[in-house]
C-alpha positions as CSV (number, residue, x, y, z in Angstrom):
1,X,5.7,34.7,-13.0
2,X,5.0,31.5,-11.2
3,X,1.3,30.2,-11.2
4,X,-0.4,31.1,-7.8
5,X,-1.4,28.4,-5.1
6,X,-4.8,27.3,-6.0
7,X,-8.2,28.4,-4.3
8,X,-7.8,25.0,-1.7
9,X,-4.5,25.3,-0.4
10,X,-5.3,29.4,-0.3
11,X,-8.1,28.9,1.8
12,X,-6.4,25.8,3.8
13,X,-3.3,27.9,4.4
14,X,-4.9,31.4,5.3
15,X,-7.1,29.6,7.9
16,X,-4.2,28.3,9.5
17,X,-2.6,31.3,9.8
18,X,-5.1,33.9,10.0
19,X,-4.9,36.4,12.7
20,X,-8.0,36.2,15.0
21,X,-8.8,39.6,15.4
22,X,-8.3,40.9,12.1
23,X,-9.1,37.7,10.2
24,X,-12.4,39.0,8.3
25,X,-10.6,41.9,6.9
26,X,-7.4,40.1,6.3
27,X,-9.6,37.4,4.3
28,X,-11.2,39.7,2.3
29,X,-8.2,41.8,1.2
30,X,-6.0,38.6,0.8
31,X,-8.3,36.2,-1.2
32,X,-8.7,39.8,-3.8
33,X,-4.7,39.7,-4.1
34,X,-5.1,35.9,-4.7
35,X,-7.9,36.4,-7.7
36,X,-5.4,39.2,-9.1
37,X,-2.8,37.3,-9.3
38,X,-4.6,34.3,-10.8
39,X,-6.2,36.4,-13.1
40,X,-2.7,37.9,-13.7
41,X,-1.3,34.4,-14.1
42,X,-4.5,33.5,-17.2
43,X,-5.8,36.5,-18.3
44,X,-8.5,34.0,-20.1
45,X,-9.5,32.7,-16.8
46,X,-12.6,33.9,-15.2
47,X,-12.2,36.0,-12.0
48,X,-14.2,34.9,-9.1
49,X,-15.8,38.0,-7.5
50,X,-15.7,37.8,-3.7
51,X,-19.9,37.5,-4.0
52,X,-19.3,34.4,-6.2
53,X,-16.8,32.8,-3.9
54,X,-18.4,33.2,-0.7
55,X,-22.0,31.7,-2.3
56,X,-20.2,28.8,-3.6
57,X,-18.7,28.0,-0.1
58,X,-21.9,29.0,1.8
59,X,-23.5,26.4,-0.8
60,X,-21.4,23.5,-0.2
61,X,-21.7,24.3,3.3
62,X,-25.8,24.0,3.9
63,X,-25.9,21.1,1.1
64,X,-22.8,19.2,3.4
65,X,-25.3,19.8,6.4
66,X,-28.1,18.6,4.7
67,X,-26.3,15.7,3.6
68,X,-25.3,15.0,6.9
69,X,-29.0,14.7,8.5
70,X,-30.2,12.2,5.8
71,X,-31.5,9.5,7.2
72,X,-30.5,5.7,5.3
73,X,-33.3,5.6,3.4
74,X,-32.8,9.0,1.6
75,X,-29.2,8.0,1.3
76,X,-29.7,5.0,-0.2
77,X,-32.4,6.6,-2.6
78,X,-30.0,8.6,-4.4
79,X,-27.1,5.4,-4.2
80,X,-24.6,6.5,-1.5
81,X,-23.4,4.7,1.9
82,X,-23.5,6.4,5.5
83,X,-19.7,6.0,5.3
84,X,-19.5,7.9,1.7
85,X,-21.6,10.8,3.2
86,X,-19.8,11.6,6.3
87,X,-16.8,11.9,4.2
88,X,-18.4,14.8,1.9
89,X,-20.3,15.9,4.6
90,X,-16.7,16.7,6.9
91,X,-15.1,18.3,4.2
92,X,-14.6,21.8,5.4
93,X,-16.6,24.7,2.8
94,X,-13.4,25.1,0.7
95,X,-12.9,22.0,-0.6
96,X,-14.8,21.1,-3.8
């Protein structure tokens, strides 16, 4: 068996391709396959429940925004450039 894509190019490659109408349903049933099947691939691994996965994201999300809206002195409080948090903060939610 051949080791599944990982959680990234998943998430990258179901929102390109997602159908618009049925895409909630279609995420949810399609990200379970994908934990199966990585489970499947390392039994020792882990498995993300869909709860887990979606707080992770909705994390990076709000702390991305909140990143975002610091203004140079906050930023420069905790040692990173403008430049250096518009990159994080434009990741999209997937991405660690």
């Amino acid at each position: 068996m051949s080791k599944p894509m990982n959680a990234h190019t998943f998430a990258a490659n179901f929102a390109k391709n997602a159908n618009p109408i049925r895409g909630g349903l279609d995420m949810l049933v399609k990200l379970n396959d994908y934990l199966d099947d990585y489970q499947r691939h390392d039994p020792a691994a882990t498995k993300l429940t869909l709860r887990q996965l979606f707080a992770e994201w909705f994390r990076r999300r709000t702390e991305r925004a909140e990143l975002a809206s610091l203004d140079e002195r906050a930023l420069a409080d905790i040692g990173i450039s403008r430049s250096e948090a518009m990159v994080e903060a434009g990741k999209p939610f997937w991405k660690a």
